[in-house]
MMTF fields as JSON, N, C-alpha, C and O atoms, coordinates in Angstrom:
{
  "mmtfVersion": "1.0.0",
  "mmtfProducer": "UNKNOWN",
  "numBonds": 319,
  "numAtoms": 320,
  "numGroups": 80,
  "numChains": 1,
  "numModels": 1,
  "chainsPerModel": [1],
  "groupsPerChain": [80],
  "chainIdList": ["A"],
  "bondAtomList": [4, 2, 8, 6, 12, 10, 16, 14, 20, 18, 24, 22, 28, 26, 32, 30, 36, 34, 40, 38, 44, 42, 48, 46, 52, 50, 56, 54, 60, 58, 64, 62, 68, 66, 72, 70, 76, 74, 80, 78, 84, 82, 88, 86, 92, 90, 96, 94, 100, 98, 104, 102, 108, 106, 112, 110, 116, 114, 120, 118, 124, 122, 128, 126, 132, 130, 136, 134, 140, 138, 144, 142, 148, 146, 152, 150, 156, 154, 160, 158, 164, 162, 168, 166, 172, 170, 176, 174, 180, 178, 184, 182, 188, 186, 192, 190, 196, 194, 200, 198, 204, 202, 208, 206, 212, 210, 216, 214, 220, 218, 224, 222, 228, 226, 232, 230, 236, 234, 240, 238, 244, 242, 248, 246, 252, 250, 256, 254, 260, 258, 264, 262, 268, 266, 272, 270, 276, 274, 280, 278, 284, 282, 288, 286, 292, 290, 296, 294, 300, 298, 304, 302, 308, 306, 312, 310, 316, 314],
  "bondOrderList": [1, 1, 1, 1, 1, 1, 1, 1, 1, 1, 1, 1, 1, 1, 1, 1, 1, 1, 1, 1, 1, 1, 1, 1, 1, 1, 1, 1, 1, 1, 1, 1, 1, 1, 1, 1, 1, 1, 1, 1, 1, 1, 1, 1, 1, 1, 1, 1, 1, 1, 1, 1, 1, 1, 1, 1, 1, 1, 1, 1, 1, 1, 1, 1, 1, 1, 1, 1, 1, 1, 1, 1, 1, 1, 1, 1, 1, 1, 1],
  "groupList": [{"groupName": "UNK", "atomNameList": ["N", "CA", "C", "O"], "elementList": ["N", "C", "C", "O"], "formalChargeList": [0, 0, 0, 0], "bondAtomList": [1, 0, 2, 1, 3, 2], "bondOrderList": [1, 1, 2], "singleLetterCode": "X", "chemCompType": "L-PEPTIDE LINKING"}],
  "groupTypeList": [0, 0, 0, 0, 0, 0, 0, 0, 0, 0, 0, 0, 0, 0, 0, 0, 0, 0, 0, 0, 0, 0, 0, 0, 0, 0, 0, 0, 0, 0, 0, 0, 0, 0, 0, 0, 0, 0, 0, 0, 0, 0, 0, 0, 0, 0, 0, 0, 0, 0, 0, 0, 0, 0, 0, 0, 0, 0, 0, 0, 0, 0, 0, 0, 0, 0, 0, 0, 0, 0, 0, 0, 0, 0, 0, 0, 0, 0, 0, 0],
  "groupIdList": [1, 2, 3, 4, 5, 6, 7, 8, 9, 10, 11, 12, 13, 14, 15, 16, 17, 18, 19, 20, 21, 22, 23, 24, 25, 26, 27, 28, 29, 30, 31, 32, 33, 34, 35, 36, 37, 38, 39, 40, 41, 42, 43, 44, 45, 46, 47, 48, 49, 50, 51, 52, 53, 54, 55, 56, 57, 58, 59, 60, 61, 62, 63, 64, 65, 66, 67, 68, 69, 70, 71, 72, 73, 74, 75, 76, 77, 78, 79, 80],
  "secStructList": [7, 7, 7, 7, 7, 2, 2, 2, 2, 6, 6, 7, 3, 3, 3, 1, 7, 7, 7, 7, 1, 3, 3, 6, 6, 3, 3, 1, 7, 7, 7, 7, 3, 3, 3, 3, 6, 6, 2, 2, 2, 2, 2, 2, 2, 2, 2, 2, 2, 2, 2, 2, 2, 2, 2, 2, 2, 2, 6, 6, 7, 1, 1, 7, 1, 1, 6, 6, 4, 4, 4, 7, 7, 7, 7, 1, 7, 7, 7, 7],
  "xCoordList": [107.358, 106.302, 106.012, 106.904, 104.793, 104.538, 104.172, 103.706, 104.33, 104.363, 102.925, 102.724, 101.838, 100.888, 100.938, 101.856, 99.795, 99.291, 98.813, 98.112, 99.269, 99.222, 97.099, 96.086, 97.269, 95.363, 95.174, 93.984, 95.419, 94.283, 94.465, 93.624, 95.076, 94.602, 93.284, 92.78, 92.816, 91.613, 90.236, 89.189, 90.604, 89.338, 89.282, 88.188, 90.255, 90.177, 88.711, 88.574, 87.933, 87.143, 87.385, 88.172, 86.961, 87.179, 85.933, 84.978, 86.307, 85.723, 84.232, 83.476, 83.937, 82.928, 82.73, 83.161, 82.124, 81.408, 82.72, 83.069, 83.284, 84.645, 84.388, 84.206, 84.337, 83.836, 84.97, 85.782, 85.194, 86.042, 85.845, 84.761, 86.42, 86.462, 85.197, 84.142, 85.362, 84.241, 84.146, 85.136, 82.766, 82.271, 81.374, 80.53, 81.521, 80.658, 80.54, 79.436, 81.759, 81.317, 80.475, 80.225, 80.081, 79.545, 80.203, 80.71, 80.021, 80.613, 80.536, 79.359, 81.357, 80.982, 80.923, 79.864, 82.061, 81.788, 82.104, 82.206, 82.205, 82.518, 82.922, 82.336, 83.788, 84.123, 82.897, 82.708, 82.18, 81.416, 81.71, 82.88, 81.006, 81.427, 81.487, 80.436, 82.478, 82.318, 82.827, 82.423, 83.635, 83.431, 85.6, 86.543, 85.601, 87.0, 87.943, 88.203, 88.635, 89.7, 91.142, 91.969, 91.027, 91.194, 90.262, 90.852, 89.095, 88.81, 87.92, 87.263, 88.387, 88.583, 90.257, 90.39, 90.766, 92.23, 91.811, 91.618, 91.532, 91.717, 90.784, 91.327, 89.646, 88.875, 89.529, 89.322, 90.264, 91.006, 91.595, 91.256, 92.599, 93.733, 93.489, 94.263, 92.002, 91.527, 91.359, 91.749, 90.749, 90.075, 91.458, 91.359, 92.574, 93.787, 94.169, 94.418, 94.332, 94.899, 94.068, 94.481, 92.598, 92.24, 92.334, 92.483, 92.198, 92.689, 94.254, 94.374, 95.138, 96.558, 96.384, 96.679, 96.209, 96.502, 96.259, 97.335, 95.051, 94.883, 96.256, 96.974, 96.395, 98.006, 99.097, 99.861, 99.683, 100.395, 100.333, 101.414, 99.494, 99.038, 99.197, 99.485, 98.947, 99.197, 100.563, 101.215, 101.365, 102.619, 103.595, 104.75, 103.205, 104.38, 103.596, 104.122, 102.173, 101.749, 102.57, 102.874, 102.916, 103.533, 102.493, 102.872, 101.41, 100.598, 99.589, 99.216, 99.241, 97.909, 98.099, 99.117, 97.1, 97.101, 95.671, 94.948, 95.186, 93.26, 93.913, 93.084, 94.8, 94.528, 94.985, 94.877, 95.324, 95.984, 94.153, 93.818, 93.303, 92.057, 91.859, 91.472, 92.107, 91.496, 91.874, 91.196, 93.047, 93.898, 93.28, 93.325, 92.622, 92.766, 91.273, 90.387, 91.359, 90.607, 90.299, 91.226, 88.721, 88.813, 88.364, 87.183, 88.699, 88.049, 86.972, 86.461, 87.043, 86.243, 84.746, 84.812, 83.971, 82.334, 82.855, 83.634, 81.778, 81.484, 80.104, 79.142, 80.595, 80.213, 78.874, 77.928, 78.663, 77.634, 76.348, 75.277],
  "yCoordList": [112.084, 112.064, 110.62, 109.877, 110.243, 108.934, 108.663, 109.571, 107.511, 107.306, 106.952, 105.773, 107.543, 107.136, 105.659, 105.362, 104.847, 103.864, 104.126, 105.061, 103.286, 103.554, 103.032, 103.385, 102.578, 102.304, 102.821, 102.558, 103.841, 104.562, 105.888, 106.606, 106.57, 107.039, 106.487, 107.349, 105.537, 105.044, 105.389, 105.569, 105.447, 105.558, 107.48, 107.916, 108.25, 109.748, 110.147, 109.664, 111.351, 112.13, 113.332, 113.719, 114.031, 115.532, 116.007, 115.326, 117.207, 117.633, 118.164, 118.231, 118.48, 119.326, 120.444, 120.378, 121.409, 122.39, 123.447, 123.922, 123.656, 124.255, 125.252, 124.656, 127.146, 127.654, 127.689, 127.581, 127.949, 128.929, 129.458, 129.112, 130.213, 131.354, 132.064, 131.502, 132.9, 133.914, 135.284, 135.818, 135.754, 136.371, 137.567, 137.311, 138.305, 139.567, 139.039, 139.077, 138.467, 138.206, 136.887, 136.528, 136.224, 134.845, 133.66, 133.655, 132.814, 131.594, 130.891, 130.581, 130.394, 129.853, 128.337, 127.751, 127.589, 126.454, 125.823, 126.51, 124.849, 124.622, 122.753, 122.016, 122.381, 120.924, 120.173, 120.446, 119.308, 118.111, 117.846, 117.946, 117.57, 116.826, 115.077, 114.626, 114.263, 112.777, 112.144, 111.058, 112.875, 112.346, 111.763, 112.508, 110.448, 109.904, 110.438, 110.168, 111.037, 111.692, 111.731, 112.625, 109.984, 109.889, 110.101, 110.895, 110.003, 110.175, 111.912, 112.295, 112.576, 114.013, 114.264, 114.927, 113.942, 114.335, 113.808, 114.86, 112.792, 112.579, 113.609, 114.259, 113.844, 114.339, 116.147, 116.814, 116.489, 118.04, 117.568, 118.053, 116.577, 116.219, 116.486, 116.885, 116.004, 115.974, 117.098, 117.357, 118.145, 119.24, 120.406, 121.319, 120.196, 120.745, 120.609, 121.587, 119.41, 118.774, 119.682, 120.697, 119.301, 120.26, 121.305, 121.845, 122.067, 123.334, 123.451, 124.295, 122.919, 123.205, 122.507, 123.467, 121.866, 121.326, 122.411, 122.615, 123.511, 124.576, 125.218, 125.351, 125.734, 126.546, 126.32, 127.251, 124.552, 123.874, 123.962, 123.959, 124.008, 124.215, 125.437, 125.472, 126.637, 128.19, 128.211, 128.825, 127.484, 128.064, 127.106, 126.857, 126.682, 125.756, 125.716, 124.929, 126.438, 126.748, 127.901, 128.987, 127.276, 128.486, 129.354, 130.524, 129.222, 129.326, 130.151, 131.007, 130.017, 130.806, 131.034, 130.636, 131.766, 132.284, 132.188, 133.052, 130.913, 130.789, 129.763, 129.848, 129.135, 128.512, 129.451, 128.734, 130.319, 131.488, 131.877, 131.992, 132.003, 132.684, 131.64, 132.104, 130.316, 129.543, 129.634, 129.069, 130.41, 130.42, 132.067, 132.567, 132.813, 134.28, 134.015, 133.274, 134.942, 135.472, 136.626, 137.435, 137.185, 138.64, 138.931, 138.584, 139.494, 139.619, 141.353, 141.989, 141.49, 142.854, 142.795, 142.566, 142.863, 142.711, 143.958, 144.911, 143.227, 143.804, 145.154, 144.965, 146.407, 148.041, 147.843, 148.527, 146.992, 147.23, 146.729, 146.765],
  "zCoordList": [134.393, 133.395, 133.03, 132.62, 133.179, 132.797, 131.452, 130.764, 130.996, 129.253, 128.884, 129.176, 128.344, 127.664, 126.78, 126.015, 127.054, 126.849, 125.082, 124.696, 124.404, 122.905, 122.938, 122.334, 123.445, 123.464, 123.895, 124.071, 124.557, 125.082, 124.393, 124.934, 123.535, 122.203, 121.371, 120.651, 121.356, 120.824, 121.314, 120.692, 122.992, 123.74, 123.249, 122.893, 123.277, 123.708, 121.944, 120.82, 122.84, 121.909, 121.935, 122.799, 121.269, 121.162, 122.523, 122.895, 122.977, 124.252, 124.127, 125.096, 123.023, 122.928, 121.975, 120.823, 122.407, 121.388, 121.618, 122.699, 120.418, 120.737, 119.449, 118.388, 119.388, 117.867, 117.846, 118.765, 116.082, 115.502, 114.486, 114.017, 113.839, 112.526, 113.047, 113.342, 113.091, 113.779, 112.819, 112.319, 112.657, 112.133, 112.812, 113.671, 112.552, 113.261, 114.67, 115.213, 115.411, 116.567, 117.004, 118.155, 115.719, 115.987, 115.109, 113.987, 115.928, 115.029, 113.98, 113.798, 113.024, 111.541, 111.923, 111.701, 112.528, 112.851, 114.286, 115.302, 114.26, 115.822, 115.695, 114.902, 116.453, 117.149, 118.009, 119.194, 117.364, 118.08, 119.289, 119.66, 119.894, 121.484, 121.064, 120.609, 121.182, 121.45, 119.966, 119.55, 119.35, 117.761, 118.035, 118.3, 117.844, 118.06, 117.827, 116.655, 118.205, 117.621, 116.767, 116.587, 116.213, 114.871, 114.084, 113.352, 113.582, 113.108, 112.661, 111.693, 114.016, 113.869, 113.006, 111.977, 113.339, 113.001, 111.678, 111.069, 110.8, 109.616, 108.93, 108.037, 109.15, 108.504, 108.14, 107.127, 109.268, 109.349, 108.477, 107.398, 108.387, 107.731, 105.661, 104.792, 105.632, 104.377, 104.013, 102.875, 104.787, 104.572, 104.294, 103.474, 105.04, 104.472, 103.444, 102.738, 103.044, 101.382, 100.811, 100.251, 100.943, 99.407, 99.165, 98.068, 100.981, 100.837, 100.247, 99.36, 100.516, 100.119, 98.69, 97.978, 98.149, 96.582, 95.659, 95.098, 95.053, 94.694, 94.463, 93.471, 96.373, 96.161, 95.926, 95.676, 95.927, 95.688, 93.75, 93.162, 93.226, 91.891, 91.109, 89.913, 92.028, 91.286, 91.475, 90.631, 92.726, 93.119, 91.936, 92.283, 90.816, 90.097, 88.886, 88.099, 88.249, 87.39, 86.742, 87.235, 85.231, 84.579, 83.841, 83.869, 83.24, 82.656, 82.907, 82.105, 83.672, 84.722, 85.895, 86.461, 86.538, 88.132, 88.162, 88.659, 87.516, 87.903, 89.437, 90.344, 89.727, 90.858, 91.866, 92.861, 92.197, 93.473, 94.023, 95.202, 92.94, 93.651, 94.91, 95.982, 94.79, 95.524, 97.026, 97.885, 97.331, 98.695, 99.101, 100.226, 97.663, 98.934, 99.395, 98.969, 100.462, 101.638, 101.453, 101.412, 101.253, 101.307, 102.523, 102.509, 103.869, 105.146, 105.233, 106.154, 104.026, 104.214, 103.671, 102.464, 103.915, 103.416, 102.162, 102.189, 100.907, 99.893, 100.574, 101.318, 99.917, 99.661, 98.869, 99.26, 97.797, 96.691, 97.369, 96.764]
}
């Protein structure tokens, strides 16, 4: 196995049009083609924190459970 070149992490991009989270069978979002991939990785990186800070917040809140709404998921379409 040969050892990767620490620069040439700099040159690499993300591949393309890549979906995910899918909905009725179609896609909610999707991965850019050509966008650096530090600066893909940081931007995920951000988008976790805020997602995790909320639950990090209900889970050591004595007081309330207004921050737990922020982590659920309802995967079932609303009846009304």
């Amino acid at each position: 196995m040969t050892k990767a070149n620490p620069s040439d992490y700099s040159e690499l991009k993300t591949v393309g049009f890549t979906p995910f989270l899918y909905l009725s069978n179609q896609p909610l979002f999707h991965v850019c083609r050509n966008v650096p991939i530090a600066d893909a990785l940081a931007q995920a990186s951000d988008l976790l924190f805020l997602a995790k800070s909320p639950t990090v917040d209900a889970a050591y809140a004595q007081d309330s459970d207004r921050h737990a709404w922020a982590a659920h998921y309802d995967d079932e379409q609303s009846s009304d």
